[in-house]
N, C-alpha and C positions, 0 to 999 in steps of 0.2 A: 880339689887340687891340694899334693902338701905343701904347710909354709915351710921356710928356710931352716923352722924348728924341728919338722918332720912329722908334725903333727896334720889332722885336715883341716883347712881354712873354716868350716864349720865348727869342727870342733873346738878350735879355736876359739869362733865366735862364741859357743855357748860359753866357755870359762868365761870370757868378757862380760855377755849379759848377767851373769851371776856378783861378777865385782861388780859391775854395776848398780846392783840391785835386786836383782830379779830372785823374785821366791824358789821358782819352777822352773826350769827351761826343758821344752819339748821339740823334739824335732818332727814336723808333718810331714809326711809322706804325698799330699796333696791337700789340694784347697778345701773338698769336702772332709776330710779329717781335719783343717784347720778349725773351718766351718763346725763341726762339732763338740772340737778343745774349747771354742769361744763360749759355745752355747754352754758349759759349765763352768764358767769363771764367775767368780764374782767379785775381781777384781780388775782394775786396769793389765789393759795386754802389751806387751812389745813383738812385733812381727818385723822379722828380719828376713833378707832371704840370703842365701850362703857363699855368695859372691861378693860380700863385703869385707872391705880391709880398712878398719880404722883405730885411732885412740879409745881407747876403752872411754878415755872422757866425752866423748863424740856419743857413745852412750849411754852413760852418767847424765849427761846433760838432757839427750832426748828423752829420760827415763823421770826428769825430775824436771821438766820444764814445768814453770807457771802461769806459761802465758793463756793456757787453756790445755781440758780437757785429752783434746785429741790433736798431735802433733806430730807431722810429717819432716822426714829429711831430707833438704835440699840441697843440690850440690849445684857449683857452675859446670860442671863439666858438661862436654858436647854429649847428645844422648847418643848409648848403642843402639845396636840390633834390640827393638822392642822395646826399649825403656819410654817408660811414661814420662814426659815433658811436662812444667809447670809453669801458670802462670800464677805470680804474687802482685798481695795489692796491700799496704798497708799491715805488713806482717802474716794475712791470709791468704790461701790458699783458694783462686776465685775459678781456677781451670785447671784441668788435667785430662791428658790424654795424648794419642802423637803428636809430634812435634806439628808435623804440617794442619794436623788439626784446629790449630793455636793460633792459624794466621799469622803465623812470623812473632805474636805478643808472647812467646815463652819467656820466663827468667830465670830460665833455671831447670835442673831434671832430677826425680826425686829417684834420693840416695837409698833406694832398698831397706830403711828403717822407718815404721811407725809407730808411736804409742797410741792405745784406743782409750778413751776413757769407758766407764761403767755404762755410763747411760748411751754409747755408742756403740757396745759392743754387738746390741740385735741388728743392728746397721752392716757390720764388718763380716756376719755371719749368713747376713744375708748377702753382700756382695759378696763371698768368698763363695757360695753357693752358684748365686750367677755368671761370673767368671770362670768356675769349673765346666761349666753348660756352655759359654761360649757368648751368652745371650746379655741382653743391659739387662741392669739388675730391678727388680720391679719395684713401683715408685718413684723411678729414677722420670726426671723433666722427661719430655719427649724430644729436646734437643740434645741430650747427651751423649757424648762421645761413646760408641762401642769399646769395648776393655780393647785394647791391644793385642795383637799375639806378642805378645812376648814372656817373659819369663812371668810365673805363678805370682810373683809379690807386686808386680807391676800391675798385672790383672785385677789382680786383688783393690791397689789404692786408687785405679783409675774404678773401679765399681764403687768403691765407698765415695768418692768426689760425685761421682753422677747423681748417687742419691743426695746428696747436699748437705752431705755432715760440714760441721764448721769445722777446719781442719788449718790448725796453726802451722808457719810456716820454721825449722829452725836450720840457723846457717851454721857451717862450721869455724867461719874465718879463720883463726890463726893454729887451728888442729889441722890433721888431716883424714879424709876419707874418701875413699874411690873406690867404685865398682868394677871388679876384673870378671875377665871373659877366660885368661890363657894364662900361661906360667909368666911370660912376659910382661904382660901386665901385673902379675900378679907380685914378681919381682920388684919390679919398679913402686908401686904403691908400699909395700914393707919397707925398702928404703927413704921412702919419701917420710911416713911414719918413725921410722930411729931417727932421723936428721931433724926431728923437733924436740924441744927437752918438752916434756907434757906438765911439766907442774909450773915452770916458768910461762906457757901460754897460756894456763889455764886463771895465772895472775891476771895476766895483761887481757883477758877475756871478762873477768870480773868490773872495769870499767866500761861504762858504757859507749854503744859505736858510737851514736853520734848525739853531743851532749853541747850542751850553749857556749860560748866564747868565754867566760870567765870560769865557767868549769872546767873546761876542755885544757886552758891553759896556766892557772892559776893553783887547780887545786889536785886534777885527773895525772899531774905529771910529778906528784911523788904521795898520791894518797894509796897506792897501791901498797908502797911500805909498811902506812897503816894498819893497812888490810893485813899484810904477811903478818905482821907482830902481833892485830889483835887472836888474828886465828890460834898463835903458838900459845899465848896467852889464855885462849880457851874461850874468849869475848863472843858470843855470839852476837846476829844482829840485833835483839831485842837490847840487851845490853848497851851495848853500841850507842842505839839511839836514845837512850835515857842517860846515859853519858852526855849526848847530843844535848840534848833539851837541857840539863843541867846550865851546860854555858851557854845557852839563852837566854835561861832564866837570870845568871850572874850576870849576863850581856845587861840584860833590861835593868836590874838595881844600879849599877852603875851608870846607865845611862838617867836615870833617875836622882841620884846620888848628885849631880853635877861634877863642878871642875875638871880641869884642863886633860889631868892625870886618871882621873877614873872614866873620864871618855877616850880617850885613848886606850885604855885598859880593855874596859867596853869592846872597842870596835875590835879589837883583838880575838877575846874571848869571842865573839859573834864569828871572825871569820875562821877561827877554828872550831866553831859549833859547826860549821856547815859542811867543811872538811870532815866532821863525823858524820854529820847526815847523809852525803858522800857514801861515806864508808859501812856504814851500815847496808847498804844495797848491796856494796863490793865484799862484803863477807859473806850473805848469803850467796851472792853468784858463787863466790870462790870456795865455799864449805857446801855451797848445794840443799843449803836448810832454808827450803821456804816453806813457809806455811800461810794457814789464810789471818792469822791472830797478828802474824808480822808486815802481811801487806797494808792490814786494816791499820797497825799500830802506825806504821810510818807515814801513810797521809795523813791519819790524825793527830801526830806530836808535827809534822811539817808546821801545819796550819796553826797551830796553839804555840807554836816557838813562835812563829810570827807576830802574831797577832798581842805575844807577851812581851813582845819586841816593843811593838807600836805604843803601847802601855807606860814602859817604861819612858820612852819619848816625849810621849803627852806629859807625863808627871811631870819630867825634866824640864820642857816645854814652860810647863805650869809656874813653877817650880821658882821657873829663871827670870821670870816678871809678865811674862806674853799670857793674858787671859783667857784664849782661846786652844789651849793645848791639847788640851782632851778636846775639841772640837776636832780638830784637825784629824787626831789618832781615832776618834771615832768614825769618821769623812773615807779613811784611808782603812778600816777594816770592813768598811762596808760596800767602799769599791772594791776594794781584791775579792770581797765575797762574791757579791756580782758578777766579776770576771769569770770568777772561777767556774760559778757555775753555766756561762757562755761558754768556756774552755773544756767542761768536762761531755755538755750535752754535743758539743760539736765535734769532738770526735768518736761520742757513739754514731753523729751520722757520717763522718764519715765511715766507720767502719762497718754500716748498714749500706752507703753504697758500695763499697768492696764487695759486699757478699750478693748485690746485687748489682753488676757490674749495666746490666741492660738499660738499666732506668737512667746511668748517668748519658747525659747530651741528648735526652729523645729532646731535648725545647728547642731542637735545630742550632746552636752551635750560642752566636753573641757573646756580651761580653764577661758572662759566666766563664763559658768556654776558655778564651782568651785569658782570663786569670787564671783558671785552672792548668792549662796546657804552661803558662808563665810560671809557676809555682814550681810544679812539676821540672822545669828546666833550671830553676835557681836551687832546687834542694838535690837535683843530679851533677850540680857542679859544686861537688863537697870541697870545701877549703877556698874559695873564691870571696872576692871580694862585696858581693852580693848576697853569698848565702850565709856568711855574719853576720850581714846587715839585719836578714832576712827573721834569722834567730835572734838578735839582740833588741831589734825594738819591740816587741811584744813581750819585753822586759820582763822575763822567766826568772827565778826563784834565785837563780847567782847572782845575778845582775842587780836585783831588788838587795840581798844581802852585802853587797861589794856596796854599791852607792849608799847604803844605808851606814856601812861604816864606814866608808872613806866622808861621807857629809859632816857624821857625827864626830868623828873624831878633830877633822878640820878647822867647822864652824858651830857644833853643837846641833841638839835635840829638835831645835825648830826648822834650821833651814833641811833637815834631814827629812823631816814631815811635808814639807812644801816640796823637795824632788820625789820624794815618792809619788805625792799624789797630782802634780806636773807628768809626769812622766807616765804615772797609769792610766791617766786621762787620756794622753797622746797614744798613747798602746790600746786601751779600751776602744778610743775613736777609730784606729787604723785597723784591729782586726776584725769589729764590732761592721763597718761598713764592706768590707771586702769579705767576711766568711758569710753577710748577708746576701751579697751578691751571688754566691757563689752557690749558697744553698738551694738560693729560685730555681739557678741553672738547674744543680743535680734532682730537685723536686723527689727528694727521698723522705717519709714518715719516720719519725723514731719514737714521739712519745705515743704511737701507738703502736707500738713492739713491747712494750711493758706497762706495770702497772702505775695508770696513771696520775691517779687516784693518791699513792705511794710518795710517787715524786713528784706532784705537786703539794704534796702534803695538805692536803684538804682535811678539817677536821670534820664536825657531824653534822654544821650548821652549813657549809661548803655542799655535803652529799645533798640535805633536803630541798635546795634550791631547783628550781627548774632548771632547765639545759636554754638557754639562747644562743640555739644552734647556727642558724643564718648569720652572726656578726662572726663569729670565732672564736677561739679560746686566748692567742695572743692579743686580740684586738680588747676583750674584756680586761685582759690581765695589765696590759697599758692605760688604759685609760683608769682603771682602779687604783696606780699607781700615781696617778695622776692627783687624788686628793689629797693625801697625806703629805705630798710634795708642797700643794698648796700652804697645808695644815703648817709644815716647819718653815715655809718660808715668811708666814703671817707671824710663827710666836718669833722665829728671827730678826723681822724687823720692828715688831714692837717691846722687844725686850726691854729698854730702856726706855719706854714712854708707856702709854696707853696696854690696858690688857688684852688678850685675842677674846673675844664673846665665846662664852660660854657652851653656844651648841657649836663653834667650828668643830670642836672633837665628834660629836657623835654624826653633823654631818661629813664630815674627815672618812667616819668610820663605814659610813653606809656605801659612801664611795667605793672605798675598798672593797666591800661586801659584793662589786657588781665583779669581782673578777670571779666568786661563785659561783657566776650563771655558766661558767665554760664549763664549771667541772664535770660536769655527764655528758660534753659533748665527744664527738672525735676528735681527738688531738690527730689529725692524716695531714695536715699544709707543711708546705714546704722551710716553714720560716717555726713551725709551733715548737721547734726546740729552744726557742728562748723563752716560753712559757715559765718554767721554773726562776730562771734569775727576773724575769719579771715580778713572778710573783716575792721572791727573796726581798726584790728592792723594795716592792710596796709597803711589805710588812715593815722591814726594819727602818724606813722612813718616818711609816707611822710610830713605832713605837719612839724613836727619835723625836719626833714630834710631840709626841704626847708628853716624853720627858721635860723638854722644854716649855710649857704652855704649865705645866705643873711644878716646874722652881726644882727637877728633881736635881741632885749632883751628876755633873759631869760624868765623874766615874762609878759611877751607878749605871749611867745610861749604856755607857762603852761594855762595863762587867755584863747585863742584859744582852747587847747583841752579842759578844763574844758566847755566849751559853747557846742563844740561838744560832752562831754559825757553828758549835761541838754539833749541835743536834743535825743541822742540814749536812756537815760534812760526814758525817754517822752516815745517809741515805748515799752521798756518792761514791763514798768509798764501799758501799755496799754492793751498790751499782758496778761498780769496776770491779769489784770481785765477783761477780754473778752471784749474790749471797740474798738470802729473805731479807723481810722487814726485822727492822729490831723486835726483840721480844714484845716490850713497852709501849709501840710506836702509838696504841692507843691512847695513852696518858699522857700524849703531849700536847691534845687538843686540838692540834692543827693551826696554820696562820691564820684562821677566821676564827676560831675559842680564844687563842692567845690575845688576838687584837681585841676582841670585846670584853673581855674582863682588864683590860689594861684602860678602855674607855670606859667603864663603867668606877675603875677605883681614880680616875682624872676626874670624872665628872661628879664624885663626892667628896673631891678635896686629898685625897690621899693615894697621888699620884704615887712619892714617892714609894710608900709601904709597898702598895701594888705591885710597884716593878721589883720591887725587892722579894717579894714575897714569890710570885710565879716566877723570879728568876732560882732562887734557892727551890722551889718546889721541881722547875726542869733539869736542874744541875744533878736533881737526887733521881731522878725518873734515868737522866744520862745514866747515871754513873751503875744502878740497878738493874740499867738493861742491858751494860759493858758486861757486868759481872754474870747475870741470865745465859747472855751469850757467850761470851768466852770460859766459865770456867762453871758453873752449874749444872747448864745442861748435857754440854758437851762429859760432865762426871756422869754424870745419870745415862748416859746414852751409853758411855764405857762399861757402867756398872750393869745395865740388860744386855749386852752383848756379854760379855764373862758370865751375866749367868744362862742366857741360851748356849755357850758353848757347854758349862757345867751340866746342863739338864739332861746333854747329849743333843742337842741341834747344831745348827749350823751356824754361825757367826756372819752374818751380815755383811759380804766385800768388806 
């Protein structure tokens, strides 16, 4: 069909996909010649089909999404004649096919564009093969929906859903894009597209949809300005967030510093650090430069502005005449560790039951069920007086920054430490019971979807142990935690009198040692995603413990676990990027190496050396395996690729 320009609506599109991005644009003739363009790519694909009218950013965006790999376009629009119908779960893509296929659960009908990644492309080639034939594509479940008749791209994405690619969902909210049949339609959609300005939406697209109460409304309603000026400015996100961290870092000295005036300053600085942390996401939405160096960098300056927060606190704390201030700061970076790692494993499984939609309610319904269906009806009534409730008390990263400044500036360093960790407790206790619940229901595995081995961070003395398969791996991993807990709360209350006897450390230590018997089991129970922060607590109990029982400094003991949550949060932000092990992950020993040389330098008297010493020896393991990964080998792998293209080969996608 021509547009209004007089050009063809494909032709069109093809200019599009090129400002987009796109190296190549080829026009197929049919699905087995698509089928064959794929099988020589070796790069990511865009497949469009020729009845689309949209903002070039609508493909910019599908072309350069991060959320994964392989990423499909969803529209609300009602489906036509043949279009493929979707259902979404969590961002993913868990059904396609007709509409009536779907049982009424459609959310949506996918908009005629996909990006494939590399590793999916024998997947697309081979759906595009059996969608040409007519037939399900082979491999595909035995329940899988038959492709549709309908148009060749529709064919195509309901064959690639059947085989089970994991297939990201993207919306277009405040762009536009509609699939036309007719000049009428076709009219109408061009107009719909001039009547938006595209650079002005593509601002207002850069924050995120749905974001916690005091981001939503404190920071999200003029950080977009931010955004515009850093971009003109040329700030990228990296940038950005190391601007970010700066006034965290000035946050915490003045929090440290005391008086009236440099806390006030403090809280200041702190809440416009987090207005950058913000805006660091909102630059690459709105500039489109994401990479995997920047997703890694921003969970790991998140978590280290924090935790450099709480530091500054405790000194202050300290400082101000209250003896136990680094107590506290250490208390409160080892419960948000904790959490987080609760936080981060729960919604891999959620998003392992998304991909396996069947497994959730086989337990016949109760009150799984019931909170889940609850849940579900509080996060679909967006802006209500419930579903703030719903996002604010599980006290997310605004809301820890806000109360942390508005306390400190108030009443000072200590009572800021006591709502923190008031409030993480009540949050901890409330999602900690309710995502338990919830989990029995859906009875979905996750730490046996990867390696587990990895993310439990078992060192070598963890591997040699027997498996004691029959108790479990979370049942081991508590009750391990169990000793060390003992162990701090004996040198805690004999601190001021009587010494704690000599073998509580090593028997402390053996205790701990029983959570090694899970390691070679199956992690498959429906609850073994807390394995990990179990195991987190144990350790850093114990090494806490051990601190104490050996006269180490406070801020010695805090410096120590903060090293230890760089290294843990190194694995989840790994994990959320689908990225390997660290280079190094061998030299870090594992929580069973760490913990027994840490009782071994208690139990000779030179507690504190010990922790100093494996703390600077992990710090240098961190920092060598940041540098490995991000900028060494990634040189070395540039520098073989330049020179197989030199030799006269072929360069690597």
């Amino acid at each position: 069909m021509p547009t209004r320009s007089g050009e063809h609506l494909a032709d069109r599109l093809a200019d599009q996909l090129r400002r987009a991005g796109a190296h190549e644009v080829r026009h197929a003739a049919g699905l087995d010649e698509l089928a064959d363009l794929v099988d020589a790519a070796t790069q990511p694909v865009l497949v469009t089909g020729a009845d689309l009218v949209a903002h070039t950013a609508v493909l910019r965006h599908l072309a350069t999404s991060p959320v994964g790999p392989t990423v499909a376009l969803v529209l609300t629009d009602p489906p036509g004649d043949g279009h493929t119908a979707v259902r979404e779960e969590r961002g993913q893509v868990v059904g396609a096919g007709p509409a009536q296929a779907l049982d009424g659960e459609a959310t949506g009908v996918f908009g005629g564009a996909l990006r494939v990644g590399v590793d999916d492309l024998p997947s697309l080639a081979a759906a595009a093969r059996a969608a040409a034939a007519g037939v399900v594509p082979v491999g595909a479940p035995s329940a899988a929906v038959p492709p549709p008749a309908g148009p060749a791209v529709d064919r195509l994405f309901a064959g690639l859903a059947g085989l089970g690619v994991l297939t990201f969902a993207q919306r277009v909210r405040l762009l536009v894009a509609h699939r036309v049949g007719d000049p009428a339609g076709l009219a109408a959609a061009e107009a719909a597209v001039a009547a938006v300005d595209e650079d002005r939406a593509e601002l207002k697209l850069s924050v995120k949809e749905r974001d916690d109460f005091f981001t939503t409304f404190f920071v999200s309603t003029w950080s977009p300005y931010v955004t515009k000026a850093s971009a003109k400015l040329g700030l990228g996100p990296t940038a950005v967030t190391m601007i970010s961290v700066a006034f965290a870092v000035a946050a915490a000295v003045l929090f440290g510093t005391g008086g009236r005036l440099a806390l006030v300053a403090g809280a200041v600085l702190l809440y416009l650090g987090f207005v950058l942390d913000c805006v660091d996401g909102q630059v690459a939405r709105y500039t489109r430069h994401f990479s995997a160096w920047g997703g890694w960098l921003d969970t790991m300056a998140d978590r280290a502005k924090e935790y450099v927060v709480y530091a500054g606190l405790g000194y202050g704390a300290t400082q101000a005449g209250f003896r136990y201030g680094w107590a506290l700061a250490i208390a409160a970076i080892t419960l948000q560790t904790v959490r987080h790692m609760t936080d981060t494993w729960y919604g891999v499984l959620h998003d392992e039951a998304a991909r396996r939609p069947k497994a959730v309610g086989t337990a016949g319904g109760g009150i799984g069920d019931k909170l889940n269906a609850a849940s579900n009806r509080v996060q679909a009534d967006t802006g209500s007086v419930s579903y703030w409730l719903k996002r604010t008390v599980v006290f997310p990263i605004g809301e820890r920054w806000a109360l942390i400044a508005i306390t400190v500036a108030l009443f000072g360093p200590l009572v800021s430490l006591y709502a923190v960790l008031a409030w993480g407790v009540l949050a901890f206790a409330y999602t900690g019971a309710l995502r338990t619940l919830r989990a029995r229901w859906m009875r979905v595995p996750v730490l046996d979807t990867v390696d587990a081995t990895l993310h439990r961070d078992d060192g070598p003395l963890a591997r040699l142990l027997p498996a004691l398969r029959p108790v479990g791996p979370l049942a081991l991993a508590v009750v391990a935690a169990l000793g060390p807990a003992a162990l701090l709360v004996a040198a805690l209350l004999t601190r001021d009198g009587a010494e704690v006897p000599w073998w509580a450390v090593p028997v402390a230590l053996l205790v701990l040692l029983v959570a090694g018997l899970g390691a070679g089991a199956t992690h498959a129970g429906p609850l073994d995603w807390l394995v990990p922060a179990a195991l987190r607590a144990g350790e850093f109990l114990f090494a806490i413990g051990v601190g104490v029982v050996g006269d180490v400094p406070p801020w010695l003991i805090f410096g120590y676990v903060f090293v230890l949550t760089l290294h843990h949060y190194d694995l989840t932000a790994r994990l959320e990027k689908r990225q390997s092990a660290p280079p190094l992950h061998g030299g870090t020993l594992g929580w069973d190496g760490r913990s027994v040389l840490l009782a071994l330098a208690a139990i000779v008297g030179f507690a504190g050396i010990g922790m100093a010493t494996l703390g600077t020896y992990l710090l240098v393991v961190f920092v060598g395996s940041v540098a490995l990964a991000w900028v060494v080998l990634p040189a070395r792998a540039a520098r073989a690729s330049v020179g197989l293209v030199g030799a006269g080969g072929r360069s690597p996608g």
